[in-house]
C-alpha positions as CSV (number, residue, x, y, z in Angstrom):
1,X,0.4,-9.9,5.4
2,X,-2.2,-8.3,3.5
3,X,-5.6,-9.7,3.2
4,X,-7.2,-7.1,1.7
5,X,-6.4,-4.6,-0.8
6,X,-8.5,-1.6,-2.3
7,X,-9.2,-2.3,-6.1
8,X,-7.9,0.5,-8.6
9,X,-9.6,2.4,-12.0
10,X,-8.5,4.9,-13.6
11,X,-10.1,7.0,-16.1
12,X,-9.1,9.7,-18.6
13,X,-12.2,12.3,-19.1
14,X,-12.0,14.5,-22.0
15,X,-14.4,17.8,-22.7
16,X,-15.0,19.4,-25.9
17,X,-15.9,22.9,-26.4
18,X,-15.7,25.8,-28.5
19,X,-12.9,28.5,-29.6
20,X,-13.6,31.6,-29.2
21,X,-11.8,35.0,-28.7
22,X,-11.7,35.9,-25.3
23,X,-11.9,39.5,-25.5
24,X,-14.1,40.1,-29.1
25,X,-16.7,37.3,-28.5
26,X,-16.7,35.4,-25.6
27,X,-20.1,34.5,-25.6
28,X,-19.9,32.3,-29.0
29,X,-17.2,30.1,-27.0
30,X,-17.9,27.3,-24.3
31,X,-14.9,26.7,-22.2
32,X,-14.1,23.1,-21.9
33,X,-12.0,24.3,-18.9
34,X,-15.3,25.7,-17.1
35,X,-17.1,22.3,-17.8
36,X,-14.2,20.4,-16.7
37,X,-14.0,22.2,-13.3
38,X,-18.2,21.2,-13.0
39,X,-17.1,18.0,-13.9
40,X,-14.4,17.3,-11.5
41,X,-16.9,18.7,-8.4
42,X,-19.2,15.9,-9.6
43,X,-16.2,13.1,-9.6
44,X,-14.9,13.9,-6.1
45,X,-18.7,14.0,-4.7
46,X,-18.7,9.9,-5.7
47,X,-15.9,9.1,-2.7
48,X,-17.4,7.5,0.0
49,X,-15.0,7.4,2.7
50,X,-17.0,5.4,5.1
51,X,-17.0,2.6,2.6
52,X,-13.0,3.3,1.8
53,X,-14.2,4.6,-1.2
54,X,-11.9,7.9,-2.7
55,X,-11.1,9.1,-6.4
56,X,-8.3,11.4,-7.5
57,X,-8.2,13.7,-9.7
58,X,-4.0,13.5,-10.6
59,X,-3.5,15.6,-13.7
60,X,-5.6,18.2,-15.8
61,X,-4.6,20.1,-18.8
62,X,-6.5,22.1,-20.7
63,X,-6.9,25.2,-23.4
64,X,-4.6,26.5,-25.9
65,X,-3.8,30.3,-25.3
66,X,-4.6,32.9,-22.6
67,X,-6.9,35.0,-25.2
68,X,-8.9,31.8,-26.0
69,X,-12.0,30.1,-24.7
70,X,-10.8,26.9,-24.1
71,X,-12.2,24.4,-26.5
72,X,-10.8,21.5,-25.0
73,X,-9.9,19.8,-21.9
74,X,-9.1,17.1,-20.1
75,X,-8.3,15.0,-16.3
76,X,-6.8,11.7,-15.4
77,X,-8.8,10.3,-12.4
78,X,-8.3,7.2,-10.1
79,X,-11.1,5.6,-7.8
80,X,-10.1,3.5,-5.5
81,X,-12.3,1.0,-3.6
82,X,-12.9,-1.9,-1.2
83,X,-15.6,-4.0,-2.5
84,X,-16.3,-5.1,-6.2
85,X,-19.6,-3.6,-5.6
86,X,-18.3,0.1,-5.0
87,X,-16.2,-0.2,-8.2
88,X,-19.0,-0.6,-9.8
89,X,-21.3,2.0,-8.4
90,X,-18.1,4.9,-9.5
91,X,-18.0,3.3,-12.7
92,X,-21.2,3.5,-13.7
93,X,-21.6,7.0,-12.0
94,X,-18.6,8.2,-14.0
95,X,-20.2,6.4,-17.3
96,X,-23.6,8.6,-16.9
97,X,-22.2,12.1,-16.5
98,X,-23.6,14.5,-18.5
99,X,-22.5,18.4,-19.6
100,X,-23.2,21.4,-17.4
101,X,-22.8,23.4,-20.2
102,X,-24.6,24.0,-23.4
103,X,-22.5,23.0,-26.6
104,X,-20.2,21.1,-23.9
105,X,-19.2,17.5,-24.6
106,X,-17.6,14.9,-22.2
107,X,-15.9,11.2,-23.4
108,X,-14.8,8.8,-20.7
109,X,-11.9,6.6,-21.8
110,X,-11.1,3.6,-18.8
111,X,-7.6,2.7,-18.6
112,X,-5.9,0.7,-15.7
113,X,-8.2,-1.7,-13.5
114,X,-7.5,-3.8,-11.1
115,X,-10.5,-5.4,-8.7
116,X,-10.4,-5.4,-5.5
117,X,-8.8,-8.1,-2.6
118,X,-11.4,-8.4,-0.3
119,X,-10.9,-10.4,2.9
120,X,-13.0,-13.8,2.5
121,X,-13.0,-16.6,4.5
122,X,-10.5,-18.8,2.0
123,X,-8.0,-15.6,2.5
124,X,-8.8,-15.6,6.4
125,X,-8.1,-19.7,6.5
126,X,-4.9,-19.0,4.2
127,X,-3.4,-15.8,6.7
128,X,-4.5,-18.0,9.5
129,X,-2.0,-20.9,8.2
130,X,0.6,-18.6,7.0
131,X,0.7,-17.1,10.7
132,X,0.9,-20.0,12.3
133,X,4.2,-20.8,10.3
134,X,5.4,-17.9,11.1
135,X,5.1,-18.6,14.9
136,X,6.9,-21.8,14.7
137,X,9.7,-19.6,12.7
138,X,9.9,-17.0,15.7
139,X,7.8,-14.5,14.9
140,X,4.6,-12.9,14.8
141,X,3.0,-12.4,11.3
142,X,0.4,-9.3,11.3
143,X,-2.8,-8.8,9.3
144,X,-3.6,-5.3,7.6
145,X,-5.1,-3.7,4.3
146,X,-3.6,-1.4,2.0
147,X,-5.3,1.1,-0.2
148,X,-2.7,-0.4,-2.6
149,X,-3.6,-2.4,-5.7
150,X,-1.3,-5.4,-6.5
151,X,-1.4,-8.2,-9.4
152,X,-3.2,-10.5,-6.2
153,X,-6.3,-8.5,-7.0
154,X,-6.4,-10.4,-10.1
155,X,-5.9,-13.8,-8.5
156,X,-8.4,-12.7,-5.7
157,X,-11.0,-11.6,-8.2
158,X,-11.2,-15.4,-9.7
159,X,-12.2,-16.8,-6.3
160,X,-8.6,-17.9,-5.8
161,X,-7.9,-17.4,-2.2
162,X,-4.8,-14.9,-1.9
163,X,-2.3,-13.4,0.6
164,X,-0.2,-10.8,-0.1
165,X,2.2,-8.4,1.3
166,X,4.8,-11.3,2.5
167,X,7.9,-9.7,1.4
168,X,10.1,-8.0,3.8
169,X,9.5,-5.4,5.9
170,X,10.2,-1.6,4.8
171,X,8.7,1.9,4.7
172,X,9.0,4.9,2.5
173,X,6.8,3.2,-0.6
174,X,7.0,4.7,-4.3
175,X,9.5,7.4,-2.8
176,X,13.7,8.2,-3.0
177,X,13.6,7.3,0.9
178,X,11.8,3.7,0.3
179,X,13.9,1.0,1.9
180,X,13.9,-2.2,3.3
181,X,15.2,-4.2,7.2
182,X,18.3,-6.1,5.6
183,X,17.5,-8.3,8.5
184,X,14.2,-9.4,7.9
185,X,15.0,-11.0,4.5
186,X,16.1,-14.4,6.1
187,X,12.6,-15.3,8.1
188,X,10.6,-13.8,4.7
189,X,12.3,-16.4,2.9
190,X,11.8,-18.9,5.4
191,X,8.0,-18.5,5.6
192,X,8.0,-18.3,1.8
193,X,9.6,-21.5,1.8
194,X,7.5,-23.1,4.3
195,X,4.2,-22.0,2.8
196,X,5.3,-23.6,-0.6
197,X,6.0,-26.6,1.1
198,X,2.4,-26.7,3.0
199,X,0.2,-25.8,0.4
């Protein structure tokens, strides 16, 4: 069962520049490609991983032909965090970046958020319950964390005390080998069943 989960942002940064011919007059162009490498330095300095604190940058795309200084740019990022407070401190880090480059020009778009679970002691009390179910069912019900976001971040985040992570046991996540223990299914749906019941 999980009682805490890492909360999830993801941003889309764009950079503007200028055109120029690569080869005739370089030096009247600013390469949004050069600004967005600065750029990206600066977003992967904000990780933290002593705090579980990491960003990603996932995709980039930028410029329009090899004998052009690249007037545009852009990168998809994800932060990831464990405490509402860390969210906060990347977003507002990310908010307040400025251009390396003279004539450069950065945008910040937020897309996807989803806050973090943290591990209170209303989600402690509700584990703590939910385990001892599962003893009386036969089995042992273990606690972890997951750099994972999941829609219980959003119950989490209104002070709603939330476990998650009770479905049945498998491996391989988000990949073609992901599967699942057939077996397990029957004592998930027990404790399911009991917790409705007991709640």
């Amino acid at each position: 069962a999980k009682t805490a989960r890492k909360g999830l942002s993801t941003y889309r940064l764009e950079v503007q520049g200028r055109a120029a011919h690569s080869g005739i007059d370089p030096e009247r162009g600013v390469s949004a490609i050069a600004e967005l490498a600065e750029q990206i330095r600066r977003v992967l300095a904000l990780a933290d991983p002593l705090r579980g604190t990491t960003l990603n940058v996932g995709a980039m795309a930028g410029g329009v032909a090899v004998n052009v200084v690249a007037p545009e740019a852009w990168a998809e990022i994800e932060a990831r965090y464990g405490s509402a407070g860390e969210g906060r401190r990347v977003d507002t880090a990310l908010r307040t970046l400025e251009p390396v480059l003279p004539g450069a020009s950065l945008s910040l778009e937020r897309g996807q958020n989803r806050p973090p679970l943290e591990r209170t002691a209303g989600v402690v009390r509700l584990y703590q319950h939910a385990r001892r179910l599962a003893a009386e069912l036969g089995f042992v019900l273990g606690e972890g964390s997951t750099g994972g976001a999941s829609d219980g971040c959003l119950t989490a985040a209104l002070g709603v005390p939330t476990l998650d992570g009770l479905g049945v046991q498998g491996d391989g996540a988000h990949t073609p080998d992901e599967y699942i223990l057939i077996d397990d299914l029957p004592r998930r749906v027990a404790l399911l069943a009991r917790l409705f019941e007991t709640l």
